[in-house]
PyMOL Python script that loads the backbone (N, CA, C, O; Angstrom):
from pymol import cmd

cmd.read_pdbstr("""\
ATOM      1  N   UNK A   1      -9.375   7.786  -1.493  1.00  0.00           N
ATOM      2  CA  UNK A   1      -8.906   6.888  -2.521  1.00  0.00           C
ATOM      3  C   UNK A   1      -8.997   5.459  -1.998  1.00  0.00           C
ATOM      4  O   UNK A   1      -8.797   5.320  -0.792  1.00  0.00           O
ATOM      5  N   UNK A   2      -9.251   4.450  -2.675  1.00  0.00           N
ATOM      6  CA  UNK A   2      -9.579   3.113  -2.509  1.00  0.00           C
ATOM      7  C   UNK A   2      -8.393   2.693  -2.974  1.00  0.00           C
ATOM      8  O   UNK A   2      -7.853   2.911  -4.058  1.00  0.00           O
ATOM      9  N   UNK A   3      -7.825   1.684  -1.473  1.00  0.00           N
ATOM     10  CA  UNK A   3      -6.770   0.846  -1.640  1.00  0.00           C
ATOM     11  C   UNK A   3      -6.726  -0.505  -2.142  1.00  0.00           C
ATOM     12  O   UNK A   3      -7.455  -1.210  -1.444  1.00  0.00           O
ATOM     13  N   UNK A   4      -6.194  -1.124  -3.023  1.00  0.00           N
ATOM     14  CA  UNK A   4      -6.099  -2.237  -3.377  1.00  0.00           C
ATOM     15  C   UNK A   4      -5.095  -3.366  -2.954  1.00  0.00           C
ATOM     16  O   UNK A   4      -4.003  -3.657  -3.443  1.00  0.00           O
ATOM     17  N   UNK A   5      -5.829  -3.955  -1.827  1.00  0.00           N
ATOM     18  CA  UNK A   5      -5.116  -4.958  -1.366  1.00  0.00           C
ATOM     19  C   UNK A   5      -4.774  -6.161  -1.837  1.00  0.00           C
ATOM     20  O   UNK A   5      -5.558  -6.577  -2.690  1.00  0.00           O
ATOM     21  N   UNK A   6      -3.483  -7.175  -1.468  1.00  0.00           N
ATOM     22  CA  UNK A   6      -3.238  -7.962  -2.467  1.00  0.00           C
ATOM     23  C   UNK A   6      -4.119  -9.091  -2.134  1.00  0.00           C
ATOM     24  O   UNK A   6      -4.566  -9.672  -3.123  1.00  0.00           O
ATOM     25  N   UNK A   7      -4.509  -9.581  -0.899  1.00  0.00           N
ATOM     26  CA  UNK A   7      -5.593 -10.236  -0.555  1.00  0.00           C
ATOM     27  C   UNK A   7      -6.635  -9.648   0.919  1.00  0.00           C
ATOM     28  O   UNK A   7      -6.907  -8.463   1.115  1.00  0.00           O
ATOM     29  N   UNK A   8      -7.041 -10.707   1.731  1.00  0.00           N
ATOM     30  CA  UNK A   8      -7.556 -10.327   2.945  1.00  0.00           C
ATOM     31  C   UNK A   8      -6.807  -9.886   3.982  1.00  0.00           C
ATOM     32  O   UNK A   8      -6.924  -8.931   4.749  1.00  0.00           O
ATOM     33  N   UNK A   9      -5.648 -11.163   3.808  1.00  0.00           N
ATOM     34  CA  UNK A   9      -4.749 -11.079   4.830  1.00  0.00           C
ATOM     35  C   UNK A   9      -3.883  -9.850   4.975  1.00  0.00           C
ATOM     36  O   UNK A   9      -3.590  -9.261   6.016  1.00  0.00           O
ATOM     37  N   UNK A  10      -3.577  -9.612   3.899  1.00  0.00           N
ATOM     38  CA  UNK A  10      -3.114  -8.110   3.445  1.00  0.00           C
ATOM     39  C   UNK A  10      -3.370  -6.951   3.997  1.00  0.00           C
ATOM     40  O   UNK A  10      -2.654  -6.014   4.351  1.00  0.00           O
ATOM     41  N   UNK A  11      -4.828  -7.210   4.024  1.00  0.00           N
ATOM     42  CA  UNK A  11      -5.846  -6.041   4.075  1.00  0.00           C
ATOM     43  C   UNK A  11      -5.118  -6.173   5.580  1.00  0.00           C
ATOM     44  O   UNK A  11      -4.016  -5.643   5.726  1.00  0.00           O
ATOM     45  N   UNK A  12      -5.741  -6.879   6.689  1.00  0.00           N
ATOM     46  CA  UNK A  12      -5.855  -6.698   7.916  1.00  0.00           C
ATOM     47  C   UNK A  12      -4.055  -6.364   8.664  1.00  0.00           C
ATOM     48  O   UNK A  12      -3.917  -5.600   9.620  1.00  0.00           O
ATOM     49  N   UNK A  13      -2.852  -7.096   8.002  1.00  0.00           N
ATOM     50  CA  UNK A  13      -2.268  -6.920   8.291  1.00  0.00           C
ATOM     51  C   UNK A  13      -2.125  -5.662   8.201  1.00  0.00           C
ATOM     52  O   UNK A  13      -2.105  -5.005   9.242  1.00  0.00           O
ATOM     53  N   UNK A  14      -1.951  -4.838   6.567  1.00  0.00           N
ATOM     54  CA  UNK A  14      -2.083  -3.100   6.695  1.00  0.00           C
ATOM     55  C   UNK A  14      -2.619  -2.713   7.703  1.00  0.00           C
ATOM     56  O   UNK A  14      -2.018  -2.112   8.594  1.00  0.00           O
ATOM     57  N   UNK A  15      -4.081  -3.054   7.725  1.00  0.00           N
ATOM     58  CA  UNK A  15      -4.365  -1.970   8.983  1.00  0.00           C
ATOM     59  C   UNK A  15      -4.196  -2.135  10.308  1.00  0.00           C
ATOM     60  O   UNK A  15      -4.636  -1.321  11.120  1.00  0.00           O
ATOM     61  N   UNK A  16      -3.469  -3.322  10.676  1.00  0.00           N
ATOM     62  CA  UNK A  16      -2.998  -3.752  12.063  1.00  0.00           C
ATOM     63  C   UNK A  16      -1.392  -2.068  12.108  1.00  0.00           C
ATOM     64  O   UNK A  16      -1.124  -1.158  12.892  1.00  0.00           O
ATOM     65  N   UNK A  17      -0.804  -2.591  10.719  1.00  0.00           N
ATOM     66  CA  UNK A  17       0.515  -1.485  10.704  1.00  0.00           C
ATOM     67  C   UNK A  17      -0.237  -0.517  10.476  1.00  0.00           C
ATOM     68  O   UNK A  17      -0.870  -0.759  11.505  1.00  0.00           O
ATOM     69  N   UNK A  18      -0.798   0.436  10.040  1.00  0.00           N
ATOM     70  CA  UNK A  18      -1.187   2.182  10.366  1.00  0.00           C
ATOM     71  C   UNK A  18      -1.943   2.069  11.786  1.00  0.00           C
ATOM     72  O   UNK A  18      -1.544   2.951  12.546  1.00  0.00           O
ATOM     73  N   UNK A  19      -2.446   1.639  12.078  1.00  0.00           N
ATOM     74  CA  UNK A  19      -2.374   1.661  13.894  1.00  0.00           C
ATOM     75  C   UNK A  19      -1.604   1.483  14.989  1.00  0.00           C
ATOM     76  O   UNK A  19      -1.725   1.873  16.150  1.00  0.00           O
ATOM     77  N   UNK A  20      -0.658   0.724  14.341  1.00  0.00           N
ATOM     78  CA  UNK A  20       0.429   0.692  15.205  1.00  0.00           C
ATOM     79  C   UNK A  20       1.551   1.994  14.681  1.00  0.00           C
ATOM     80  O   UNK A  20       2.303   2.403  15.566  1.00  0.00           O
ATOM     81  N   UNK A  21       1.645   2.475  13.643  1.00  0.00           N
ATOM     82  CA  UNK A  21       1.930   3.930  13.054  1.00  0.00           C
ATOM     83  C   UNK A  21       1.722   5.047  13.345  1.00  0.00           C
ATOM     84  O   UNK A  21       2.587   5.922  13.322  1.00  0.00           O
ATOM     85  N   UNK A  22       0.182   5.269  13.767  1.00  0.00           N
ATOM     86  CA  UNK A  22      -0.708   6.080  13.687  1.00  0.00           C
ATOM     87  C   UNK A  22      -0.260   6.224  15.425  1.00  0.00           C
ATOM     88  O   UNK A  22      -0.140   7.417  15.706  1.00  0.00           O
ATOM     89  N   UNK A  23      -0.040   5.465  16.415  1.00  0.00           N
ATOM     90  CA  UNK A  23       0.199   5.486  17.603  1.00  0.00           C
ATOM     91  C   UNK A  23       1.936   5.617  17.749  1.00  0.00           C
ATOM     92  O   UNK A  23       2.422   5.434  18.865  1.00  0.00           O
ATOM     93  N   UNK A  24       2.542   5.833  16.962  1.00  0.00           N
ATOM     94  CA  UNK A  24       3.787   6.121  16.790  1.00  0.00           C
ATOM     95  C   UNK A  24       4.644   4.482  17.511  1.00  0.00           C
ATOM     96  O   UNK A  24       5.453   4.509  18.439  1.00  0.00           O
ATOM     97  N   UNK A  25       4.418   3.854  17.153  1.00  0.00           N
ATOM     98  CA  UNK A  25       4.814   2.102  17.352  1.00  0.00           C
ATOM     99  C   UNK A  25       5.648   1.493  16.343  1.00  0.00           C
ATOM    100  O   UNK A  25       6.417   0.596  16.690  1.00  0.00           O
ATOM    101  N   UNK A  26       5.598   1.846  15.203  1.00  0.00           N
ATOM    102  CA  UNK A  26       6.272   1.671  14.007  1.00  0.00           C
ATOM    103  C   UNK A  26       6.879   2.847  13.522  1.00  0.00           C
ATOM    104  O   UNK A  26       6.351   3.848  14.006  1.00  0.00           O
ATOM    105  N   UNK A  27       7.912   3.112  12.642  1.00  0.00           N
ATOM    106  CA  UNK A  27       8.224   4.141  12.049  1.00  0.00           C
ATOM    107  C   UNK A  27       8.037   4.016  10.204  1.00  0.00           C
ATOM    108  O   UNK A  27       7.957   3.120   9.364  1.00  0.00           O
ATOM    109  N   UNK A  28       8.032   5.492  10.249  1.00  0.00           N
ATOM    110  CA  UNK A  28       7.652   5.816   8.473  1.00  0.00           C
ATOM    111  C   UNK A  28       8.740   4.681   7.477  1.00  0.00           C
ATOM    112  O   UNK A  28       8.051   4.382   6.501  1.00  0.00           O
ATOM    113  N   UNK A  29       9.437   4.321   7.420  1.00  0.00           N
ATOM    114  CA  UNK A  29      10.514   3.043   6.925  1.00  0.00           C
ATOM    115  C   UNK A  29       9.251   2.005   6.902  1.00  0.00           C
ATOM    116  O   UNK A  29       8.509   1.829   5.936  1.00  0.00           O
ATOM    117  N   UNK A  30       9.184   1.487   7.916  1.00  0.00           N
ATOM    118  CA  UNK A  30       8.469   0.291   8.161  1.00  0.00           C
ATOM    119  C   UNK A  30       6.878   0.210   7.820  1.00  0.00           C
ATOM    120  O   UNK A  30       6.236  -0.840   7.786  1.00  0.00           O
ATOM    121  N   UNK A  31       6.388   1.452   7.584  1.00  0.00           N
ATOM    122  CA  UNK A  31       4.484   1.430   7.136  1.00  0.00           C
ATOM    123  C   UNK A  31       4.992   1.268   5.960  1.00  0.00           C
ATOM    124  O   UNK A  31       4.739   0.134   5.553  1.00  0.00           O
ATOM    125  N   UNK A  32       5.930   2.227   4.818  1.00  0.00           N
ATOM    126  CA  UNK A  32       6.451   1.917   3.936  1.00  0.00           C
ATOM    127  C   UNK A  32       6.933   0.622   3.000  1.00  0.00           C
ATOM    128  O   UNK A  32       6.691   0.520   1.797  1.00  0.00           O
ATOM    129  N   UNK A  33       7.481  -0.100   3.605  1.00  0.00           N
ATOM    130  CA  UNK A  33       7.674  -1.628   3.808  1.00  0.00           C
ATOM    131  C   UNK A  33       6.467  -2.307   3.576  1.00  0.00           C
ATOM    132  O   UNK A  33       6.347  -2.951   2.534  1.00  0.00           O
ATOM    133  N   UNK A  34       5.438  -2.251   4.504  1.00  0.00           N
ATOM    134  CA  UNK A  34       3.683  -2.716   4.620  1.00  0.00           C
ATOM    135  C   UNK A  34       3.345  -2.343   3.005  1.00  0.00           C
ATOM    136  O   UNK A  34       2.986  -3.084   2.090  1.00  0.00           O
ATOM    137  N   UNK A  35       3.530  -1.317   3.026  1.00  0.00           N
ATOM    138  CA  UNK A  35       2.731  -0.683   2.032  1.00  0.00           C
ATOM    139  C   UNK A  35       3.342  -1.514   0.755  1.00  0.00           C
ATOM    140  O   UNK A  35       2.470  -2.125   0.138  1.00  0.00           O
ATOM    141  N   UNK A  36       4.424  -1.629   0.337  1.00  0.00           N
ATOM    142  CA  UNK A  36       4.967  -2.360  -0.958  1.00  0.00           C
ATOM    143  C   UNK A  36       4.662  -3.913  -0.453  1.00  0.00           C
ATOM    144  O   UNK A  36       4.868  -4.782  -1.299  1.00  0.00           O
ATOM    145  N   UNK A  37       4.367  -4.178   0.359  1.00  0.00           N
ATOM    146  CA  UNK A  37       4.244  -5.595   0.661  1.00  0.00           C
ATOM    147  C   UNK A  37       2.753  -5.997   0.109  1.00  0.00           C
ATOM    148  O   UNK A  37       2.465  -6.736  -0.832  1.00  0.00           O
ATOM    149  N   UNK A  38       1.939  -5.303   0.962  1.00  0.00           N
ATOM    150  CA  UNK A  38       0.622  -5.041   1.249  1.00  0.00           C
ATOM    151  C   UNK A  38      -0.765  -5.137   0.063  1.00  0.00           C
ATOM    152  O   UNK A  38      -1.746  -5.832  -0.201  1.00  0.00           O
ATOM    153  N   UNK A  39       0.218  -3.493  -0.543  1.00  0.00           N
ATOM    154  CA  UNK A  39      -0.977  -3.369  -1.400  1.00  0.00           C
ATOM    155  C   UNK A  39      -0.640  -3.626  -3.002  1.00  0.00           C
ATOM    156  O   UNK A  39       0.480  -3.896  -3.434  1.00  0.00           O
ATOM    157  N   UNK A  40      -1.731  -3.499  -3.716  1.00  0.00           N
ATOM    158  CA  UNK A  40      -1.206  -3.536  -5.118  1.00  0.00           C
ATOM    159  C   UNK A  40      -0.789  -2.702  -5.742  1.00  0.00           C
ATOM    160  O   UNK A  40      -1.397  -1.645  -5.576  1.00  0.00           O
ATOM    161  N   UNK A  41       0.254  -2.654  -6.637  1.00  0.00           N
ATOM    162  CA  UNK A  41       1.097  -1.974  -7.312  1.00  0.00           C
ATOM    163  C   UNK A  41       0.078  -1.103  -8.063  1.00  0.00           C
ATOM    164  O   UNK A  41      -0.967  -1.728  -8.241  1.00  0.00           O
ATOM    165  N   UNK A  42       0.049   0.549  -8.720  1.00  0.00           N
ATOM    166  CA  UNK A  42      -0.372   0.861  -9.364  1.00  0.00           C
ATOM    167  C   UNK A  42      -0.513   0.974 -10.619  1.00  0.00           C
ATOM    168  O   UNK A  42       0.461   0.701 -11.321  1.00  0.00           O
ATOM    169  N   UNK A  43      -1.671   1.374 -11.198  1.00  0.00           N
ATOM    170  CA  UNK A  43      -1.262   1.456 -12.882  1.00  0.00           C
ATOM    171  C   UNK A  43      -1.327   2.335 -13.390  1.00  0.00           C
ATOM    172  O   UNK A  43      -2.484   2.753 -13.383  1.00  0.00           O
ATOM    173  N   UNK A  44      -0.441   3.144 -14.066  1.00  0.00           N
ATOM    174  CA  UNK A  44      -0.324   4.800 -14.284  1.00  0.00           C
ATOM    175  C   UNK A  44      -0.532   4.572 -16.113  1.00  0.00           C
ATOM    176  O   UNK A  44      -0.213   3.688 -16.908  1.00  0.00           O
ATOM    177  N   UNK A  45      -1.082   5.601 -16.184  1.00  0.00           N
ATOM    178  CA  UNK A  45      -2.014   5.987 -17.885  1.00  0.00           C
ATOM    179  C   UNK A  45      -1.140   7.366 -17.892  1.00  0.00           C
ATOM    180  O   UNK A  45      -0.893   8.296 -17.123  1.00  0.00           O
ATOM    181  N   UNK A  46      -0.739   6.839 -19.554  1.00  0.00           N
ATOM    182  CA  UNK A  46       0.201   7.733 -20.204  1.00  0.00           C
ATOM    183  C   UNK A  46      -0.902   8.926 -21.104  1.00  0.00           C
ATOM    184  O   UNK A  46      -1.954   8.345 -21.374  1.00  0.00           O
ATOM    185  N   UNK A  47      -0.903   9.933 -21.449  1.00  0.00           N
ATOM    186  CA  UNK A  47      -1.421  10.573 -22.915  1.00  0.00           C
ATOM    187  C   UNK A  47      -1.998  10.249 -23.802  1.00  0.00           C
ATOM    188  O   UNK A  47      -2.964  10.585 -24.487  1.00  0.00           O
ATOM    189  N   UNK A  48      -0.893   9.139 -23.679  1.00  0.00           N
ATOM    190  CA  UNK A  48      -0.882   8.502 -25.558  1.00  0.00           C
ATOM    191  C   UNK A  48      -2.024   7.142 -25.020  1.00  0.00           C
ATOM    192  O   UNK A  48      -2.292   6.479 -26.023  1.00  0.00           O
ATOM    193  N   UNK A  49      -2.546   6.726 -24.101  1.00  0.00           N
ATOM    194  CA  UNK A  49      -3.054   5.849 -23.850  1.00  0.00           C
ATOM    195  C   UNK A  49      -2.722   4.409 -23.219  1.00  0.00           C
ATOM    196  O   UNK A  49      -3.476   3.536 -22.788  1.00  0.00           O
ATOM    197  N   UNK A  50      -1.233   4.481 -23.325  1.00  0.00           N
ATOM    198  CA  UNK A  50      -0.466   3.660 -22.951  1.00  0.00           C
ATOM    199  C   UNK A  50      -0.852   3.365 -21.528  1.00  0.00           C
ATOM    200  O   UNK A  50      -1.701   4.041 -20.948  1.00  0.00           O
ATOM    201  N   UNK A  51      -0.153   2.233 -20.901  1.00  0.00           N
ATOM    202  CA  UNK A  51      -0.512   2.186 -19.268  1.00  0.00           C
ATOM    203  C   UNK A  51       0.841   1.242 -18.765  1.00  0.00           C
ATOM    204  O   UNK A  51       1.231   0.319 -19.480  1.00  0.00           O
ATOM    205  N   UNK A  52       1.407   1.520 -17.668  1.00  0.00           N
ATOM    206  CA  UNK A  52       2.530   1.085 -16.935  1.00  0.00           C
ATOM    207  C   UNK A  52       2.602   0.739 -15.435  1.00  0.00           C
ATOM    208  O   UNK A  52       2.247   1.485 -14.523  1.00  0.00           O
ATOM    209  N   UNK A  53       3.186  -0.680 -15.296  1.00  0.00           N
ATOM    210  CA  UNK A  53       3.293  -0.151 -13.386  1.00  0.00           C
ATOM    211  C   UNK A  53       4.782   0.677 -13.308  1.00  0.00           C
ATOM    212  O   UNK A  53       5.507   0.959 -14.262  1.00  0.00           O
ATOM    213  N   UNK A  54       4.959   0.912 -12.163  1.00  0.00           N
ATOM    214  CA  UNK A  54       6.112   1.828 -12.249  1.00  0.00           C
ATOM    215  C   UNK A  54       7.111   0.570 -11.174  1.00  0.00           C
ATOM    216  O   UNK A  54       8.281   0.807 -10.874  1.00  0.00           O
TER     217      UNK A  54
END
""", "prot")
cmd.dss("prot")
cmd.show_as("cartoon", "prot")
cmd.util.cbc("prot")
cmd.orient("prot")
């Protein structure tokens, strides 16, 4: 799945945090954190056609 970052800086900071994650340096709280910081919010599609961020 393709992540949508909110800019560049974004980008690199994320993946500076899942490497420092991924090496157990950070904890699941804090990639978490990255992640609402980081990337862009999603957009979820209803049935009816509708569409929402959550």
């Amino acid at each position: 799945m393709t992540r949508h970052y909110n800019g560049d800086l974004s980008a690199a900071i994320h993946e500076l945090a899942k490497d420092l994650h991924r090496h157990d340096e950070i904890d699941k709280k804090t990639i978490c954190e990255f992640d609402e910081s980081c990337l862009s919010p999603v957009e979820i599609f209803t049935s009816n056609g509708n569409s929402y961020y959550p």
